[in-house]
N, C-alpha and C positions, 0 to 999 in steps of 0.2 A: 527503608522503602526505596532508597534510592538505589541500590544494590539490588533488589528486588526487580526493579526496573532491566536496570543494565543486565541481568540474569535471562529474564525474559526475553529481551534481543540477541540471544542465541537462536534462538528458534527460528527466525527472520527465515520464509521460503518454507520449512519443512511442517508445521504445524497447521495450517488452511485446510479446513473454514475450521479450526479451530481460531479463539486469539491467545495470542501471546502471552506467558503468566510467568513471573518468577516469582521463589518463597525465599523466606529468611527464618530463621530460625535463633532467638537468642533467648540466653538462660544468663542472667550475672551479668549484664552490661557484654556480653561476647557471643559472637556467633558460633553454633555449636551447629549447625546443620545449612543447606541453600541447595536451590534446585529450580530448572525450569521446565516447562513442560517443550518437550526437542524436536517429537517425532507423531506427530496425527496416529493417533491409537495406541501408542505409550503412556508411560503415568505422568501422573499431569505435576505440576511443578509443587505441588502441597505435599504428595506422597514423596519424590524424588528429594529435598528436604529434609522429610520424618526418617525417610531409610536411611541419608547421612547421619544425622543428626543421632540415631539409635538412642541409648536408654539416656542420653542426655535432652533429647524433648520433651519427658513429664515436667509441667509446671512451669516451660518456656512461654516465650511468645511467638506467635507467627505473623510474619508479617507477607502479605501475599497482594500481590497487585490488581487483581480479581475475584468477588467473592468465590471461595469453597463452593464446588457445585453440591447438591445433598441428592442426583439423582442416578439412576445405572445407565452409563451409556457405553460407548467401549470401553470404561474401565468402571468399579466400583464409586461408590458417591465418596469424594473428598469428603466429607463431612463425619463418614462414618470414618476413617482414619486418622481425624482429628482428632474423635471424644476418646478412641482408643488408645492413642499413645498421652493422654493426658496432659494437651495443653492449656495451659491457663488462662492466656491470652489472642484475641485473634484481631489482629490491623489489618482493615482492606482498604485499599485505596478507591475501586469503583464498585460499584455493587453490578452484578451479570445483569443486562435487561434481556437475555431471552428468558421466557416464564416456564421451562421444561428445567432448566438448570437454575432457575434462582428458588430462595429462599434456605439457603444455606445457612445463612447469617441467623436465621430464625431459630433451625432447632438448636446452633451451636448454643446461641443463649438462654435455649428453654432447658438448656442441658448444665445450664452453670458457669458456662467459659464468657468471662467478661469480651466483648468486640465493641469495634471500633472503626468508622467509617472518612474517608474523606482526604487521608493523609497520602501528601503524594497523586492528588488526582489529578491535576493537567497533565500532569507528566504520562502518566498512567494512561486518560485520555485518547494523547496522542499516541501513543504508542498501538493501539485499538480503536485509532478513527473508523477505519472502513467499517470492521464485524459494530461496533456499535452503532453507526449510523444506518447499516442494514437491517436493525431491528427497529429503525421508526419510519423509513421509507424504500423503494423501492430502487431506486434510482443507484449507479453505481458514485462509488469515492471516488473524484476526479481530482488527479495531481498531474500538472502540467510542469514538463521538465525540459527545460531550454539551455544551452550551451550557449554563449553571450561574450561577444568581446565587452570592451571597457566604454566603448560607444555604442553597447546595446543590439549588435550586429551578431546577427547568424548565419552570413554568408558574406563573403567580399563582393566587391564592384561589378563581378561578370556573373554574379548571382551562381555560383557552383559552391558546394559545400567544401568544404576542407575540415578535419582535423583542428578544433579550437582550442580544445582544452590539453592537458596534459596523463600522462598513464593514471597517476592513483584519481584524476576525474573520470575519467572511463571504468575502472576499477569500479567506484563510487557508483554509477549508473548501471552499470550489469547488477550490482546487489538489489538497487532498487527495482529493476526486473524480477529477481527472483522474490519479491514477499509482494508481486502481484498475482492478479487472476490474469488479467490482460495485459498486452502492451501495445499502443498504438500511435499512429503515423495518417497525416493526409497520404492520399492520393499520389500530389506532387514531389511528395519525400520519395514515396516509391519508383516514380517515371526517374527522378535523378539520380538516386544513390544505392536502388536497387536494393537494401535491406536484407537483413537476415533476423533480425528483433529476436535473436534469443539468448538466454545465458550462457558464457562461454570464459567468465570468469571470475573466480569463489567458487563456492560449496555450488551444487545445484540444486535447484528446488525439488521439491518432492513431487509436483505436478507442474509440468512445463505453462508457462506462460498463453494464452490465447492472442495470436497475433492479429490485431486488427487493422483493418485501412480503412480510414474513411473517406465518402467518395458521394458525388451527387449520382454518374451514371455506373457505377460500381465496375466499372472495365478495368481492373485488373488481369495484367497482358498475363496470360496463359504461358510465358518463357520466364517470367520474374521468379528470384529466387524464392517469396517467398510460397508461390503457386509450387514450386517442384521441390519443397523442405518439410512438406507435411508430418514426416516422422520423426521431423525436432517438434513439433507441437502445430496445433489447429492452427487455422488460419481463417481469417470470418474479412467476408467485404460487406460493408455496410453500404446505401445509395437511397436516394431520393426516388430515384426510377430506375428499371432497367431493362434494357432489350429481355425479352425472357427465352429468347434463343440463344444469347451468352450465359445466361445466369445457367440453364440448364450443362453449358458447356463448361460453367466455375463449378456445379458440383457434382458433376461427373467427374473432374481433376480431383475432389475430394476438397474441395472451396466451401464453405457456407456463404451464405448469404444472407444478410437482414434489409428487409426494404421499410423503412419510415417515411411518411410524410415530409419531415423537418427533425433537423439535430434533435433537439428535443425529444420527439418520439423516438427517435433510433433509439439515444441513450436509454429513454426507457427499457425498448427492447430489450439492449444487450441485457440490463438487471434482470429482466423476468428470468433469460438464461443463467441466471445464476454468478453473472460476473459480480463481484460486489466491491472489487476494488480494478483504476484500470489508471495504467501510469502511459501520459500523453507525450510525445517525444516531437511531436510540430507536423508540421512546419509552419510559417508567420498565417499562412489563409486557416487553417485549422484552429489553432491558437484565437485567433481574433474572434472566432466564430462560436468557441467556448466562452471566453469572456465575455462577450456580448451576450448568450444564451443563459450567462449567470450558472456556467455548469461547471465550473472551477472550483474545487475544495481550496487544494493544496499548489502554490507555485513553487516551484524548485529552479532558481536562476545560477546556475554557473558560470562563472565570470570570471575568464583567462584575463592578464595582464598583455593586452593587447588591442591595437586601435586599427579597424577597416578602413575608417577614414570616408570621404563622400562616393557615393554612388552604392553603397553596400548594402544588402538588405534588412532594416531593423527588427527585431523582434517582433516588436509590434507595430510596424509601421500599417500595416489595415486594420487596426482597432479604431475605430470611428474616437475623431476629437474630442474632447471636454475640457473646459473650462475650466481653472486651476483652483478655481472656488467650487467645483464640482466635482470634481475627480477622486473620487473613491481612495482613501490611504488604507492600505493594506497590513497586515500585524505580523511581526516577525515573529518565527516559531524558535527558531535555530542558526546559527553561524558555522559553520567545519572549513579549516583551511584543509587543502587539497593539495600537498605540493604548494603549484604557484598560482594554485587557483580557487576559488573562494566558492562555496555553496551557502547559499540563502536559499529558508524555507520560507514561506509567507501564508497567512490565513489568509484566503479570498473570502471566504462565508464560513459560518458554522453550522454544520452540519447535523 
C-alpha cells in the first residue's frame, strides 16, 4: 500500500477533481503489475495495473488506495475489470465517500473476491484531504504555506520581502501550486511584490491554478501583474465591500470578483464556485485572520537556516496572544529537507 501511495503522487496537478489512486498488483509475495491514475479522463489506476500486470493478475492481489469505482463515468466501472481479469484479492485503503462512485467493494464481494479495508489509511487520507473533505462540507481545504527564517520572520527589519528560502524550497512550492484549485495571497503581498502565482516549475497542471487576492476593499490596481496575466490562469478578488464602479472596471479587465460579508463567508463563497482545495501563500495580516477564523486545514512552514533578528516581521506576529496553557498544539503530518531548508506540514483541524 505503501507503494500504492507513492504511485498515486504521480498524478499531483493532472488528475482534478478526480483524487489521486495508485494500484499494486502482487501474485507470490512480488509485484507483478502497478499503476496510477495520471491523467483526468484516462484509466484510472486499477485498470493501468491489470494492463501491466496482463495474464499474471488472475488470482493476485490488488492493492488500491481508493475503493474500485463500480460505476461508467469517463471510463468503464473498475470493478468490472477486476472480476474479469480474475483477482482474488482486493486491499483498499479508504473507501470513495462520493455515493455515484462507491459501492464497489460491494459487488467485488458479492462476486467472490475476498476485500479488505483500512490498510494504509492516514497515509491515503492525506493524500485525498481536499476531494474527501468536499464530500462532507462545502467549504474549500485550506493549507497555509509560509516561508520562515529560524526566528519565525517572513520579511527583514524594513518589512520588504526577499528571497528566504532556497531553489529546491521554491521547486517545492510551485508543485504545491500545481495539485491546487487556487492559489492565494492578501492584498498587501500584492501592493509589495507584485505576483505572478502561477506554475513555472515541474510538470504543469492540467488546469492552471485560480489566482486569488484577498482583500476588504478588493482594489486590485488594474497595472498588477496579476490583472494583465489572465491567460496564465483566472484571477478572482475577493472584499468585504467594494466601490462597484471599480469592481465593474475588475471585470471588464476580465477580474472576477467575490463580495462576502466576513472571511468566513467569502471562503464559503469561493467553495460554492467549486474551488475545493486552495494553497495560502500570506502574508502575516492574511494568515492571522485564517487562524483566527479557524479556516486553516493544513500549515506548511518553511524554515531557511537563517536569523532577521529584531525589527523583522514575524509570521505570526498579528495572531491575537494566548496563554501557553491555552494555546492550541498543533500535529505534525510530515518532515522533507529541502537542501538547507526544512518543510513542516501540521494539522490545524480535521477536516
Amino acid at each position: 500500500m505503501a507503494r500504492a501511495v507513492e504511485l498515486a503522487r504521480l498524478g499531483w496537478g493532472q488528475v482534478a477533481p478526480n483524487p489521486l489512486v495508485g494500484a499494486v498488483l502482487v501474485q507470490h509475495d512480488r509485484i507483478v503489475g502497478e499503476g496510477y491514475h495520471a491523467r483526468f479522463g484516462e484509466a484510472h489506476a486499477e485498470v493501468a495495473a491489470l494492463k501491466a500486470a496482463g495474464a499474471h493478475a488472475r488470482g493476485a492481489t490488488l492493492y488500491v488506495t481508493l475503493e474500485p469505482c463500480g460505476h461508467h463515468g469517463k471510463t468503464p466501472p473498475c470493478v468490472d475489470a477486476i472480476l474479469a481479469a480474475g483477482i482474488a484479492r482486493v486491499v483498499v485503503a479508504v473507501r470513495d465517500p462520493n455515493p455515484v462512485a462507491a459501492g464497489g467493494l460491494e459487488r467485488l464481494a458479492k462476486a467472490g473476491v475476498q476485500v479488505e479495508t483500512g490498510v494504509g489509511e492516514a497515509q491515503a487520507r492525506e493524500l485525498n484531504a481536499a476531494f474527501l473533505a468536499s464530500h462532507t462540507r462545502q467549504r474549500p481545504w485550506i493549507t497555509l504555506k509560509m516561508a520562515i527564517t529560524l526566528d519565525a520572520a517572513i520579511a527583514d527589519g524594513t518589512h520588504t520581502t526577499s528571497r528566504i528560502t532556497g531553489p529546491a524550497a521554491r521547486h517545492f512550492a510551485h508543485q504545491l501550486r500545481a495539485g491546487h484549485d487556487a492559489v492565494a495571497v492578501g492584498m498587501s503581498t500584492v501592493r509589495i511584490d507584485d505576483p505572478q502565482l502561477t506554475v513555472r516549475e515541474g510538470p504543469a497542471p492540467r488546469v492552471p491554478p485560480t489566482r486569488v487576492v484577498f482583500s476588504r476593499t478588493g482594489r486590485l490596481s488594474l497595472t498588477s501583474t496579476l490583472a494583465n496575466s489572465l491567460r496564465q490562469g483566472p484571477v478572482l478578488v475577493t472584499a468585504n465591500e467594494i466601490d462597484p464602479g471599480y469592481e465593474h472596471a475588475l471585470r471588464q479587465a476580465g477580474v472576477d470578483v467575490v463580495v462576502g460579508g466576513d472571511l468566513v463567508e467569502v471562503v464559503d463563497a469561493l467553495g460554492a464556485r467549486g474551488l475545493r482545495s486552495i494553497l495560502v501563500e500570506g502574508g502575516a495580516g492574511l494568515a492571522a485572520s485564517l487562524l483566527e477564523a479557524a479556516l486553516v486545514d493544513r500549515l506548511i512552514l518553511v524554515q531557511s537556516p537563517t536569523v532577521f533578528g529584531a525589527g523583522a516581521l514575524g509570521a505570526f506576529s498579528q495572531v491575537a496572544s494566548r496563554r501557553a496553557v491555552s494555546a492550541p498544539r498543533w500535529r505534525v503530518i510530515t518532515r522533507e529537507i529541502l537542501g538547507d531548508d526544512i518543510a513542516t506540514t501540521y494539522a490545524i483541524r480535521e477536516g
